[in-house]
PDB file of N, CA, C and O in Angstrom:
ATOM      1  N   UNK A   1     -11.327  13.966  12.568  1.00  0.00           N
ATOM      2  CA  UNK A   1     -10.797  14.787  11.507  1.00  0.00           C
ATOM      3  C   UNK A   1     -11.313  14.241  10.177  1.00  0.00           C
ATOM      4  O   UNK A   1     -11.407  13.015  10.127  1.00  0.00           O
ATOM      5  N   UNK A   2     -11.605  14.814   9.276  1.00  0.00           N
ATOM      6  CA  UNK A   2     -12.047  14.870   8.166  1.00  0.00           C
ATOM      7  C   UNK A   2     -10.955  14.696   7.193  1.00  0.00           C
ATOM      8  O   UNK A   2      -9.920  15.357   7.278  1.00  0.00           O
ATOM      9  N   UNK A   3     -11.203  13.646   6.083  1.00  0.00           N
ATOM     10  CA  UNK A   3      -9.836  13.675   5.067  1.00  0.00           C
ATOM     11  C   UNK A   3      -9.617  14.822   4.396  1.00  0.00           C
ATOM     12  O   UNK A   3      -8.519  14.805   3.839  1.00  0.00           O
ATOM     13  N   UNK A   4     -10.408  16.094   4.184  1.00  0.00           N
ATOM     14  CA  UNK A   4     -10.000  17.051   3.591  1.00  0.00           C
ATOM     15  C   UNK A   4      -9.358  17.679   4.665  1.00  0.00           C
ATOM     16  O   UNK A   4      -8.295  18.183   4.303  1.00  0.00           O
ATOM     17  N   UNK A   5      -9.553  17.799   5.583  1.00  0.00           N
ATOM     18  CA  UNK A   5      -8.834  18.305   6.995  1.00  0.00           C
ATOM     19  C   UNK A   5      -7.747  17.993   6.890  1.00  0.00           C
ATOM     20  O   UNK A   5      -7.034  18.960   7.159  1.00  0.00           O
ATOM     21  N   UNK A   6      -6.995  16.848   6.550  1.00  0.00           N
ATOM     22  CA  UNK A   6      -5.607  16.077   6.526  1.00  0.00           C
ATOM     23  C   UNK A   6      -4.781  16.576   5.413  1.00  0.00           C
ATOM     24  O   UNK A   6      -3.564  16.735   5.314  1.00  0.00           O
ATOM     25  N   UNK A   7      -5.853  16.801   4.520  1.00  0.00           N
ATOM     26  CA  UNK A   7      -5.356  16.877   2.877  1.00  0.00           C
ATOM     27  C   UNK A   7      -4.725  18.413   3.390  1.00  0.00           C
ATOM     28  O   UNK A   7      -3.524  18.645   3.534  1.00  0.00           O
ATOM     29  N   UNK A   8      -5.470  19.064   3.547  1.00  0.00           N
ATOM     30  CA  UNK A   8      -4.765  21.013   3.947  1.00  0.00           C
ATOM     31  C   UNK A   8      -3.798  20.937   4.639  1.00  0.00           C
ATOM     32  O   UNK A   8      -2.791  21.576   4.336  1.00  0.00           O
ATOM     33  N   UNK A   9      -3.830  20.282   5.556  1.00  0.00           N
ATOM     34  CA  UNK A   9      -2.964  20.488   6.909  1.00  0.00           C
ATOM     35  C   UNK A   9      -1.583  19.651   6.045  1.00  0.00           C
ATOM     36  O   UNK A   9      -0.453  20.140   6.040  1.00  0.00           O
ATOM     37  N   UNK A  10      -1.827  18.717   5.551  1.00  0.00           N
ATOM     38  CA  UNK A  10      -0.415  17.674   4.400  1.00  0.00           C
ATOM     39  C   UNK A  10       0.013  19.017   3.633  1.00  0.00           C
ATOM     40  O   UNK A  10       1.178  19.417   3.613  1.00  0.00           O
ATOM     41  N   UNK A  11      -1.096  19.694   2.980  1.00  0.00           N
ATOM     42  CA  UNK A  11      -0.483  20.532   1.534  1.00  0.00           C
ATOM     43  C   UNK A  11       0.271  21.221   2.049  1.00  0.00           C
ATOM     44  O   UNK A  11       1.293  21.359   1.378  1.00  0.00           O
ATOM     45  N   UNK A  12       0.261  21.789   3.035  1.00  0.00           N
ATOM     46  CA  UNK A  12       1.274  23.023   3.794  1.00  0.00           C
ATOM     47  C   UNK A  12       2.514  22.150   3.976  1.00  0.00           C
ATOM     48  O   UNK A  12       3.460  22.935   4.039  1.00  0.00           O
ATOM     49  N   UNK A  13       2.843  21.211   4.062  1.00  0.00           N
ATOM     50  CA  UNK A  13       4.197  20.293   4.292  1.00  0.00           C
ATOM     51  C   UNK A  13       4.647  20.342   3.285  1.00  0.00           C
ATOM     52  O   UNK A  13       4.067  20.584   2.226  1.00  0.00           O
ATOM     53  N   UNK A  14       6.459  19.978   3.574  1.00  0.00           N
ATOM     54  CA  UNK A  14       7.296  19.836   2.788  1.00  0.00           C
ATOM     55  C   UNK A  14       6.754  18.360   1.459  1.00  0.00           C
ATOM     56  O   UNK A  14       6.279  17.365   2.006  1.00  0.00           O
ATOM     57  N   UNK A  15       6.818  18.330   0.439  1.00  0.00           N
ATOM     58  CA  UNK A  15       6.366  17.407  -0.536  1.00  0.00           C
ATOM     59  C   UNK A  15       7.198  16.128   0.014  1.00  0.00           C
ATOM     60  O   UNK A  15       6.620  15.074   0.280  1.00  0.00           O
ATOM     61  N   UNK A  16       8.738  16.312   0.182  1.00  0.00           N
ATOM     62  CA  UNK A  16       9.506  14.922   0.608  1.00  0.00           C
ATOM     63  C   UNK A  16       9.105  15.063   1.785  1.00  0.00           C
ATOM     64  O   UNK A  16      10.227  14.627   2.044  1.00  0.00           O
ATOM     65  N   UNK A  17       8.570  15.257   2.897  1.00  0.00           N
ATOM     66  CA  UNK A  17       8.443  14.811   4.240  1.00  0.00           C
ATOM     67  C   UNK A  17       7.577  13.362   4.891  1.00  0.00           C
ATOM     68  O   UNK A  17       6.413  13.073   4.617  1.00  0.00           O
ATOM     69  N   UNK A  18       8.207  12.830   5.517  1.00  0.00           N
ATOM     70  CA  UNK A  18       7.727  11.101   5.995  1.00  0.00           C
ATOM     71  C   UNK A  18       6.338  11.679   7.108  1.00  0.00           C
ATOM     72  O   UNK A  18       6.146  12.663   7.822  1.00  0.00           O
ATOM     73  N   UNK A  19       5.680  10.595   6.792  1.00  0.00           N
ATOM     74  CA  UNK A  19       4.620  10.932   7.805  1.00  0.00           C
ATOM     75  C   UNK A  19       4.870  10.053   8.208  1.00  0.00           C
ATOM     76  O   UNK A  19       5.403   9.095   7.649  1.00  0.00           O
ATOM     77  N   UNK A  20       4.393  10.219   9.786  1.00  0.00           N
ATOM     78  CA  UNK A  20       4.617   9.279  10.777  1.00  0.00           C
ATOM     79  C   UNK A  20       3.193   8.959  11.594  1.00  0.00           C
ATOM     80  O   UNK A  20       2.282   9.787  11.597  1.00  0.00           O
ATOM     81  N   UNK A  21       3.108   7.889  12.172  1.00  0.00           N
ATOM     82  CA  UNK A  21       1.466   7.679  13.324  1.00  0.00           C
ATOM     83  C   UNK A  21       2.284   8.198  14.639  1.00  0.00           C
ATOM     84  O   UNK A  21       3.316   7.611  14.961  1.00  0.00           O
ATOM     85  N   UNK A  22       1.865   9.163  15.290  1.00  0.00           N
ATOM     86  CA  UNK A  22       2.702   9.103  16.744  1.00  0.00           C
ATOM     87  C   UNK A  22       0.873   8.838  17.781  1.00  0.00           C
ATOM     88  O   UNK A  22      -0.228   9.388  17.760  1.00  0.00           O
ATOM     89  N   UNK A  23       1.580   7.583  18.615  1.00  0.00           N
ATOM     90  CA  UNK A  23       0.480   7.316  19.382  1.00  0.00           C
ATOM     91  C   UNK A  23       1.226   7.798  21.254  1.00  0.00           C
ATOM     92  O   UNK A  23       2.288   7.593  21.842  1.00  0.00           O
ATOM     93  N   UNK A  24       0.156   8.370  21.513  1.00  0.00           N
ATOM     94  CA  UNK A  24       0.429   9.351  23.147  1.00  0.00           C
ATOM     95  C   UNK A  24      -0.681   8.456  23.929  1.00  0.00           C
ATOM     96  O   UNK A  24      -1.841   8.130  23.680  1.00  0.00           O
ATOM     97  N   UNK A  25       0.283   8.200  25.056  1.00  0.00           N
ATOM     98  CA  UNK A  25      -0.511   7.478  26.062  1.00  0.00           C
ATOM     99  C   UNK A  25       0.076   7.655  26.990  1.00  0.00           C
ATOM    100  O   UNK A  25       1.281   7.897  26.917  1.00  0.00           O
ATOM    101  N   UNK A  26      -0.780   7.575  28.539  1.00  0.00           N
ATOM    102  CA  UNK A  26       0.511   7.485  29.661  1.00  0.00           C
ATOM    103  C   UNK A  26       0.803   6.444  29.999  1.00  0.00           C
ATOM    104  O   UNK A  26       0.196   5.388  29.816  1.00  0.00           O
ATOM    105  N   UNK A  27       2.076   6.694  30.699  1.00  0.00           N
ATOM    106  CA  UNK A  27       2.840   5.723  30.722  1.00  0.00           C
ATOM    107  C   UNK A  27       2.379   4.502  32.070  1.00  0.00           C
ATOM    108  O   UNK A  27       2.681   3.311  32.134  1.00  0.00           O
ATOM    109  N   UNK A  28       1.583   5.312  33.009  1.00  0.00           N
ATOM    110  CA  UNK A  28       0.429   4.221  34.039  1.00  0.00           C
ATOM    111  C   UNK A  28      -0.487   5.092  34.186  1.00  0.00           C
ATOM    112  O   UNK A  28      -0.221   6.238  33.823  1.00  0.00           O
ATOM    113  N   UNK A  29      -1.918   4.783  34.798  1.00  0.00           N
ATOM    114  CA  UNK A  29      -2.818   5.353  35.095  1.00  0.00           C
ATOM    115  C   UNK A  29      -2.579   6.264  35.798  1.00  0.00           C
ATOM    116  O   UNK A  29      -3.017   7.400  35.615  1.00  0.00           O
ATOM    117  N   UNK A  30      -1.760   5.878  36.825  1.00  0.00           N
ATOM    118  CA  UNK A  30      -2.653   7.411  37.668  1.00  0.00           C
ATOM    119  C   UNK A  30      -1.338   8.392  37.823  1.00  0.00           C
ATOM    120  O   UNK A  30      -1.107   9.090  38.810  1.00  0.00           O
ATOM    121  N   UNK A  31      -0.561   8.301  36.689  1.00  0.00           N
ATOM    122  CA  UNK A  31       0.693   9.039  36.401  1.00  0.00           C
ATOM    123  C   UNK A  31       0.350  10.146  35.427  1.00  0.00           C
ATOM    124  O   UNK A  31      -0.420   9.866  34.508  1.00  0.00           O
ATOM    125  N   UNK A  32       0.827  11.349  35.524  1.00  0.00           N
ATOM    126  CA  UNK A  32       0.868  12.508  35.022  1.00  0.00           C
ATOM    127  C   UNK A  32       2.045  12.407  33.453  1.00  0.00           C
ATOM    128  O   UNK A  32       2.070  13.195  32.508  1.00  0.00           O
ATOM    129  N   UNK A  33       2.824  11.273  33.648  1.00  0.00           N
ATOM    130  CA  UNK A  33       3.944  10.892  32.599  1.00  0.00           C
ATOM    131  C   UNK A  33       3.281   9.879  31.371  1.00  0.00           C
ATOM    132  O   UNK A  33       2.697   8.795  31.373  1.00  0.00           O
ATOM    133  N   UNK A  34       3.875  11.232  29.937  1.00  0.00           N
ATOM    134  CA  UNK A  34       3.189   9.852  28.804  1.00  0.00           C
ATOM    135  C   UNK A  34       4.061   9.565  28.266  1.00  0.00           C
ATOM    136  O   UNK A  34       5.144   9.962  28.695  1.00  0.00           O
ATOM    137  N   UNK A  35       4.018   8.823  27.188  1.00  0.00           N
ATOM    138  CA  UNK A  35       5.118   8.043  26.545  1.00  0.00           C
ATOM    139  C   UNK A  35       4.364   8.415  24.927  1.00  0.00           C
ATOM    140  O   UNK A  35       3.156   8.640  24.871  1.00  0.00           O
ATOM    141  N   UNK A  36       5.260   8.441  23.649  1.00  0.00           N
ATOM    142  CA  UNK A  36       5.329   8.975  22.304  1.00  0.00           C
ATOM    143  C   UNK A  36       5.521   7.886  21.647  1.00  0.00           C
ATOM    144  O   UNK A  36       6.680   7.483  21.744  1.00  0.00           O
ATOM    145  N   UNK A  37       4.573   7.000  20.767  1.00  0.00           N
ATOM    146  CA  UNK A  37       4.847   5.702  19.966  1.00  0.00           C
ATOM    147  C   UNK A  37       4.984   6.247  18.793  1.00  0.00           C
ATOM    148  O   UNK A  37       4.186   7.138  18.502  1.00  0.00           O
ATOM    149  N   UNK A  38       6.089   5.835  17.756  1.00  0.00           N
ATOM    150  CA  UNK A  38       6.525   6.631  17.201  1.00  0.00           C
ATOM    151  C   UNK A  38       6.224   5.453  15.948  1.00  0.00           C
ATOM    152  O   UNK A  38       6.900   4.428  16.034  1.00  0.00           O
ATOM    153  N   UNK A  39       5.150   5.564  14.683  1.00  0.00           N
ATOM    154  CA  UNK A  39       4.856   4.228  13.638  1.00  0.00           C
ATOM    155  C   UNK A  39       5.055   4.946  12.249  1.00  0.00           C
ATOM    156  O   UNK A  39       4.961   6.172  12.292  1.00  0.00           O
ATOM    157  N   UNK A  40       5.292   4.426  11.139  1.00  0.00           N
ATOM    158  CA  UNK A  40       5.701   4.479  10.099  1.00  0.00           C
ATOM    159  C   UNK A  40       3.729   4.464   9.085  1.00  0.00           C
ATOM    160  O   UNK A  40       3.202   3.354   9.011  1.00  0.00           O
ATOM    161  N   UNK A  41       3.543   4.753   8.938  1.00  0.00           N
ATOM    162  CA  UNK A  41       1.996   4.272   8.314  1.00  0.00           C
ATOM    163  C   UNK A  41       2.267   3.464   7.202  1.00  0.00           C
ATOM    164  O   UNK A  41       2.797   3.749   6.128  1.00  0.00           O
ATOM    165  N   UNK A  42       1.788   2.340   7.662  1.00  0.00           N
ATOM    166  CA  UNK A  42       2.112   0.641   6.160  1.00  0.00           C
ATOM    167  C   UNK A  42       0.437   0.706   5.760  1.00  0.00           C
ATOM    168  O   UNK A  42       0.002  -0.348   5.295  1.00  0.00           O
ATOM    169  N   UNK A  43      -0.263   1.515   5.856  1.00  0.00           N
ATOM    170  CA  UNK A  43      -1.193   0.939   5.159  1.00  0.00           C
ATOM    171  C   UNK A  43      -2.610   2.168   5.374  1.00  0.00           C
ATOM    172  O   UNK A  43      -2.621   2.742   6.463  1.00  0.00           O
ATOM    173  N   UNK A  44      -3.558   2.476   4.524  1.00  0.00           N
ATOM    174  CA  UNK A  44      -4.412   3.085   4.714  1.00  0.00           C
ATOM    175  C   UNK A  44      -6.151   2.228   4.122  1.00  0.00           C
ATOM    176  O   UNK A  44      -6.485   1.861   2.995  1.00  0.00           O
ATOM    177  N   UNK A  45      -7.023   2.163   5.653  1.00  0.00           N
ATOM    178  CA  UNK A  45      -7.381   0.683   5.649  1.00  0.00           C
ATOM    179  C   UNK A  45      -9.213   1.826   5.926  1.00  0.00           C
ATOM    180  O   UNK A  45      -9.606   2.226   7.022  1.00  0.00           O
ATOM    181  N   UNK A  46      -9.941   2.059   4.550  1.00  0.00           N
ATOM    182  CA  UNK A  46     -10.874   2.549   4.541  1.00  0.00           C
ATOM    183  C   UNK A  46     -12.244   2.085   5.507  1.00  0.00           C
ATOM    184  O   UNK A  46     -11.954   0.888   5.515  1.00  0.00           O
ATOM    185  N   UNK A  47     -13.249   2.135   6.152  1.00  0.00           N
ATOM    186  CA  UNK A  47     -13.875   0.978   7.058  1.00  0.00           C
ATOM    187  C   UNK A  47     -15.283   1.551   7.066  1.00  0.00           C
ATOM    188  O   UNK A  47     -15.480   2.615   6.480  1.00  0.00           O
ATOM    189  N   UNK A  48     -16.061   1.060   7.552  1.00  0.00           N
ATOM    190  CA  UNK A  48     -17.281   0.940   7.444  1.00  0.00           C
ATOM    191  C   UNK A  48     -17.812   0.995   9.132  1.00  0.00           C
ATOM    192  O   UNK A  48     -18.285   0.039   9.747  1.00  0.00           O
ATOM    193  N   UNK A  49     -17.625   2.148   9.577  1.00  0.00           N
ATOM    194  CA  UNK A  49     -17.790   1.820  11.330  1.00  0.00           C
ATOM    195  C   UNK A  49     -19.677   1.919  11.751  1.00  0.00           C
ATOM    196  O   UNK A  49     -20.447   2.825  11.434  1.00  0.00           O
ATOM    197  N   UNK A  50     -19.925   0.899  12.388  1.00  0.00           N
ATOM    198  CA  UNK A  50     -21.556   0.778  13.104  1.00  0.00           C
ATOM    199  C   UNK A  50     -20.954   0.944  13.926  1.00  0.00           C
ATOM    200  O   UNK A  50     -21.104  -0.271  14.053  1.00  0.00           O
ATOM    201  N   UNK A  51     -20.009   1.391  15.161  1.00  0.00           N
ATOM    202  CA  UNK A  51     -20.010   1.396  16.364  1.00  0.00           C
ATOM    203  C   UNK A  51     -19.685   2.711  16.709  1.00  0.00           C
ATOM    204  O   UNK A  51     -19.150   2.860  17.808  1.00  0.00           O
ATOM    205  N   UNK A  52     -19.932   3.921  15.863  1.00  0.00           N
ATOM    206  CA  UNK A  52     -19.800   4.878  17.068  1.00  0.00           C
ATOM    207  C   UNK A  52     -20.814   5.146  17.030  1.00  0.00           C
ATOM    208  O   UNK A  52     -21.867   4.728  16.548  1.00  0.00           O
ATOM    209  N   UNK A  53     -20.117   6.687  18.148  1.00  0.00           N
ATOM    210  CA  UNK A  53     -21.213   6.811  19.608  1.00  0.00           C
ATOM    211  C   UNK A  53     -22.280   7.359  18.611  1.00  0.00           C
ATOM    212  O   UNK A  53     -23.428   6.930  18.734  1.00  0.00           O
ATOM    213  N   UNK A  54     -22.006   8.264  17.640  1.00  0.00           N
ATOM    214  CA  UNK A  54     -23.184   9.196  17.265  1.00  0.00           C
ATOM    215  C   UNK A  54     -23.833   8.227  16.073  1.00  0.00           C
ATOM    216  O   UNK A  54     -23.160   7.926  15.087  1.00  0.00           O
ATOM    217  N   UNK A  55     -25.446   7.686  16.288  1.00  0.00           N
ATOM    218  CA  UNK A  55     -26.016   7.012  15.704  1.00  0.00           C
ATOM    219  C   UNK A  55     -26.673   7.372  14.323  1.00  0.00           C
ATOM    220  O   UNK A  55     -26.995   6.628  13.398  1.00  0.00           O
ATOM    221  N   UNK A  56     -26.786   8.896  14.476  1.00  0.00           N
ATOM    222  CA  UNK A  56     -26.775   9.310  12.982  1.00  0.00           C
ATOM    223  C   UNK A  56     -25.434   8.752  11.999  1.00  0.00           C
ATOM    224  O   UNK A  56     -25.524   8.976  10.792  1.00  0.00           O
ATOM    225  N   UNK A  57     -24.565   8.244  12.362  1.00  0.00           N
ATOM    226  CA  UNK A  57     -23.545   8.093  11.708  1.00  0.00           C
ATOM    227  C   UNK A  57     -23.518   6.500  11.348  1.00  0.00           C
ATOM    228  O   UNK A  57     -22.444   6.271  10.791  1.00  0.00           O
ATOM    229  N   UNK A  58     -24.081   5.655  11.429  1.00  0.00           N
ATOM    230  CA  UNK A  58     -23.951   4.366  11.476  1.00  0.00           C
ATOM    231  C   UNK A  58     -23.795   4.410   9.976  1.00  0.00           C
ATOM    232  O   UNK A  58     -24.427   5.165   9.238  1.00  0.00           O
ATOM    233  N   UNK A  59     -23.088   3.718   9.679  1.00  0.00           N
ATOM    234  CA  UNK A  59     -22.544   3.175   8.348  1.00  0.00           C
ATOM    235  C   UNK A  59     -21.719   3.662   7.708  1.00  0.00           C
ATOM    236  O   UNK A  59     -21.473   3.332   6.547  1.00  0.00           O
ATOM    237  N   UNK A  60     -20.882   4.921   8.618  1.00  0.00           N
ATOM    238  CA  UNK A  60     -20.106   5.919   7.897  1.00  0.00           C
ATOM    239  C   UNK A  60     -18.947   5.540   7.513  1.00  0.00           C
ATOM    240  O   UNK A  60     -18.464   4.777   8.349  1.00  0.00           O
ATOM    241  N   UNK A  61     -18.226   5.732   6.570  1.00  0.00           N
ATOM    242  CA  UNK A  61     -17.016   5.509   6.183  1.00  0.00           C
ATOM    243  C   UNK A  61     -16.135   5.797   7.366  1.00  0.00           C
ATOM    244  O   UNK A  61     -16.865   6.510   8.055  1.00  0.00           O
ATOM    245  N   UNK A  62     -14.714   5.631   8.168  1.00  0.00           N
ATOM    246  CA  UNK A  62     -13.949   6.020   8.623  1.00  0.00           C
ATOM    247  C   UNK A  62     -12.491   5.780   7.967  1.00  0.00           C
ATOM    248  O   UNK A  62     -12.436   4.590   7.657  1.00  0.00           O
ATOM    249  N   UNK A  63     -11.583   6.280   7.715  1.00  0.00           N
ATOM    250  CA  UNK A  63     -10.555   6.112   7.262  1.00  0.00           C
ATOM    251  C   UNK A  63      -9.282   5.842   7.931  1.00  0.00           C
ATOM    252  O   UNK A  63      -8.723   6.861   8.336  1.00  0.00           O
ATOM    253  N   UNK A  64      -8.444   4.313   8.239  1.00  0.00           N
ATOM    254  CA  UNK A  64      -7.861   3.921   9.472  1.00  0.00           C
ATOM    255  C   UNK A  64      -6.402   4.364   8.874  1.00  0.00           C
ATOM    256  O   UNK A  64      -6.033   3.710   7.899  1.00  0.00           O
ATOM    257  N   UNK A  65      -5.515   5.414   9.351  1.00  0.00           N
ATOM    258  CA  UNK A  65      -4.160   4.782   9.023  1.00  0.00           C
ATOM    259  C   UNK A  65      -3.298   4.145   9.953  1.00  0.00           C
ATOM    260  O   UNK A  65      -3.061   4.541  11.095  1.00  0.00           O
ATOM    261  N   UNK A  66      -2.668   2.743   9.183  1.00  0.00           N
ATOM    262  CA  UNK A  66      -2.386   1.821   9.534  1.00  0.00           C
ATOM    263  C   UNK A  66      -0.893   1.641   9.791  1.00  0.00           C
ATOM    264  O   UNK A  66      -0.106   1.550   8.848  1.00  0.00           O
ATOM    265  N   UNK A  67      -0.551   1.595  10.902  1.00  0.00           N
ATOM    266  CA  UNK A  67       1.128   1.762  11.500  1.00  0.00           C
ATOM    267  C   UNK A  67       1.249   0.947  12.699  1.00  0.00           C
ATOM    268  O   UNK A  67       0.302   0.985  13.485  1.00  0.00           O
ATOM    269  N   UNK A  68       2.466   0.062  13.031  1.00  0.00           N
ATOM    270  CA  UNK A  68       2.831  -0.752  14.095  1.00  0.00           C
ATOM    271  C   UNK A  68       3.904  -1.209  14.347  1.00  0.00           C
ATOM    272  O   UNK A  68       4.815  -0.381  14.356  1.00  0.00           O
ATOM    273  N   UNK A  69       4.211  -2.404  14.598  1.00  0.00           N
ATOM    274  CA  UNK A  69       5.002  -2.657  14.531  1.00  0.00           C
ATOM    275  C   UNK A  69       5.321  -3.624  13.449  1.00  0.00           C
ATOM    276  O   UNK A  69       4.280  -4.270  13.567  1.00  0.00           O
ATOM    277  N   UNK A  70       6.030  -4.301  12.365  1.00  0.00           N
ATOM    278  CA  UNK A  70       5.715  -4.739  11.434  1.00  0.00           C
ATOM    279  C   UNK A  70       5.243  -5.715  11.367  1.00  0.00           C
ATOM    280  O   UNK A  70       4.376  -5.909  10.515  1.00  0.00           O
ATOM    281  N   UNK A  71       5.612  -6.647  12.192  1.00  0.00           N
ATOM    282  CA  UNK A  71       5.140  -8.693  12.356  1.00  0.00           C
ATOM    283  C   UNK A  71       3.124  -8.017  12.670  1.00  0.00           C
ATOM    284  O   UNK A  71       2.248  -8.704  12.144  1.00  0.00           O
ATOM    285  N   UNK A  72       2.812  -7.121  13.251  1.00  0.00           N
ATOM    286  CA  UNK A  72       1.500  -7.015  14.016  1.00  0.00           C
ATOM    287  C   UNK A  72       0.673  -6.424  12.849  1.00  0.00           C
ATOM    288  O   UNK A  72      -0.436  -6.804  12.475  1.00  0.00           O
ATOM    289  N   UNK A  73       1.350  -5.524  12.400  1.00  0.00           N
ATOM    290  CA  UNK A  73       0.589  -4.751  10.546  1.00  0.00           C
ATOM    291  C   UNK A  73       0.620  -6.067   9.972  1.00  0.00           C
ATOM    292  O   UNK A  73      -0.435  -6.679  10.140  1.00  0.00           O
ATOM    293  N   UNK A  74       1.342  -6.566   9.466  1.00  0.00           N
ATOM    294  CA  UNK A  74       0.979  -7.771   8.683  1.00  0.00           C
ATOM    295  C   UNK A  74       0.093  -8.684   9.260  1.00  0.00           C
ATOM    296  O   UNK A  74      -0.978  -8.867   8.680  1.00  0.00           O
ATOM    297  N   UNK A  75       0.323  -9.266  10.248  1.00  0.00           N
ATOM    298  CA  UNK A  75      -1.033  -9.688  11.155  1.00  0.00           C
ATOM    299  C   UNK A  75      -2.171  -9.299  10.745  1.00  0.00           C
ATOM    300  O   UNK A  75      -2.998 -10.042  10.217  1.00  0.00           O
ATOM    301  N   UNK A  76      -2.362  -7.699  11.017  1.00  0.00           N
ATOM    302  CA  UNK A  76      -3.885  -7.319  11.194  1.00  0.00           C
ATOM    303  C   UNK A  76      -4.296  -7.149   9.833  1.00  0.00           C
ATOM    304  O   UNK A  76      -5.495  -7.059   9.569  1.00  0.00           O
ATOM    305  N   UNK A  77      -3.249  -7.086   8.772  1.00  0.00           N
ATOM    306  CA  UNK A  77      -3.512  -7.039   6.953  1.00  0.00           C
ATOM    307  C   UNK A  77      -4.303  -7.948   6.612  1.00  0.00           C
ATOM    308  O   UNK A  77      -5.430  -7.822   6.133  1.00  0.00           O
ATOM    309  N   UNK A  78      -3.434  -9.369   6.975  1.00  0.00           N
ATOM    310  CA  UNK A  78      -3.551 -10.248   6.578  1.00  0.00           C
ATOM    311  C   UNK A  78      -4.774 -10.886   6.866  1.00  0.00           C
ATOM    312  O   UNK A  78      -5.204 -11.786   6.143  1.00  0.00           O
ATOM    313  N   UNK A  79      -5.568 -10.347   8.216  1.00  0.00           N
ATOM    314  CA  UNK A  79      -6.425 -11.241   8.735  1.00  0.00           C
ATOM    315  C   UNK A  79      -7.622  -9.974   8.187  1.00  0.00           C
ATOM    316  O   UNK A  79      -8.778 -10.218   8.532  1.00  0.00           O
ATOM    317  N   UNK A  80      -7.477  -9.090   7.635  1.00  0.00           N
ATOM    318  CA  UNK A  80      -8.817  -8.256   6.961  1.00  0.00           C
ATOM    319  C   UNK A  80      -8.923  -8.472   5.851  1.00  0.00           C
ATOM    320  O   UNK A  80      -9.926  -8.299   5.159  1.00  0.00           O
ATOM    321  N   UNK A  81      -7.361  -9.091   5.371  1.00  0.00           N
ATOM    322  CA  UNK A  81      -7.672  -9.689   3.813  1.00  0.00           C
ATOM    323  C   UNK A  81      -8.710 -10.735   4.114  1.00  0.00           C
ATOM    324  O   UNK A  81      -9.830 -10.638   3.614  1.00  0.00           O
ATOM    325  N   UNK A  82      -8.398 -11.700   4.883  1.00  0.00           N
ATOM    326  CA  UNK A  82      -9.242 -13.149   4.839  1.00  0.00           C
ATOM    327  C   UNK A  82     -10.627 -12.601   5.110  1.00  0.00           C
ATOM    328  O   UNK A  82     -11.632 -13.200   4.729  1.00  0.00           O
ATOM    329  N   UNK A  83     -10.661 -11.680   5.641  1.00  0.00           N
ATOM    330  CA  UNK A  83     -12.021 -11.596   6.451  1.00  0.00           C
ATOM    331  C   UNK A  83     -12.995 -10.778   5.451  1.00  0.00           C
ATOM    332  O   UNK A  83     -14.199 -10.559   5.579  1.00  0.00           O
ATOM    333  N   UNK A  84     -12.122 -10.399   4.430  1.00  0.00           N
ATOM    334  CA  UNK A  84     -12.990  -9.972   3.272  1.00  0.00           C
ATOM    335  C   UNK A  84     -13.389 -10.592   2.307  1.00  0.00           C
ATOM    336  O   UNK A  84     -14.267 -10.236   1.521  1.00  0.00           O
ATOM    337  N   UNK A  85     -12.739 -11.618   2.299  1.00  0.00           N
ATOM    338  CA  UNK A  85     -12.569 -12.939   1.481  1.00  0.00           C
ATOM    339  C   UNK A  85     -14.421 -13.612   1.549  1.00  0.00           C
ATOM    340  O   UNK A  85     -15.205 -14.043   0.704  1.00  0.00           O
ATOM    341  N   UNK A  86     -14.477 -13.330   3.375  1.00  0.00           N
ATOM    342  CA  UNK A  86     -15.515 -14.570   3.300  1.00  0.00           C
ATOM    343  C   UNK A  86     -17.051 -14.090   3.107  1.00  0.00           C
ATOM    344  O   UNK A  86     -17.353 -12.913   3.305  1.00  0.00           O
ATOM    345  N   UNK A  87     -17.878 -14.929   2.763  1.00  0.00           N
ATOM    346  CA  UNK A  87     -19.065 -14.719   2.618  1.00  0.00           C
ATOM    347  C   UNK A  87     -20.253 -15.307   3.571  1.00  0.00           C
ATOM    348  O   UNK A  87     -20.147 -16.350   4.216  1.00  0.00           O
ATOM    349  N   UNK A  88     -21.193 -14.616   3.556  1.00  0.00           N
ATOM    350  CA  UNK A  88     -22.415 -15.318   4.738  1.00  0.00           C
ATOM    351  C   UNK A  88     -23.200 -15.708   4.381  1.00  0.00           C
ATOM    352  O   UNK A  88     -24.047 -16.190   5.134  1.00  0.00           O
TER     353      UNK A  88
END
């Protein structure tokens, strides 16, 4: 999805409404049953992805929003702060 994609699909929402991350997975492999992770977004974490599939795209911006559980968001904050910190 495209951030203007997000931006339209947001404008049609209520102005006070909470956004939420809901992550869908099943609940075992070879089960037909999923389960609804339900995250708060603490953070919107802009990125620089070389790893996808489509190679015309290498260096493209991707835009991460960032939701978990809280001890694990701060975790993964904290350790992209440092990791921006350093130099080669």
């Amino acid at each position: 999805m495209r951030v203007s994609e997000l931006i339209d699909i947001l404008r049609d929402q209520p102005q006070d409404a909470e956004v939420e991350l809901a992550v869908v997975a099943p609940v075992k492999e070879s089960d037909e049953d999923i389960t609804v992770d339900r995250y708060a977004i603490d953070g919107v974490l802009p990125w620089t992805d070389d790893d996808l599939d489509d190679p015309t795209s290498e260096g493209q911006v991707v835009v991460w929003l960032v939701g978990g559980e809280d001890d694990d968001v701060d975790t993964f904050l904290d350790a992209i702060e440092q990791g921006e910190g350093e130099t080669d």
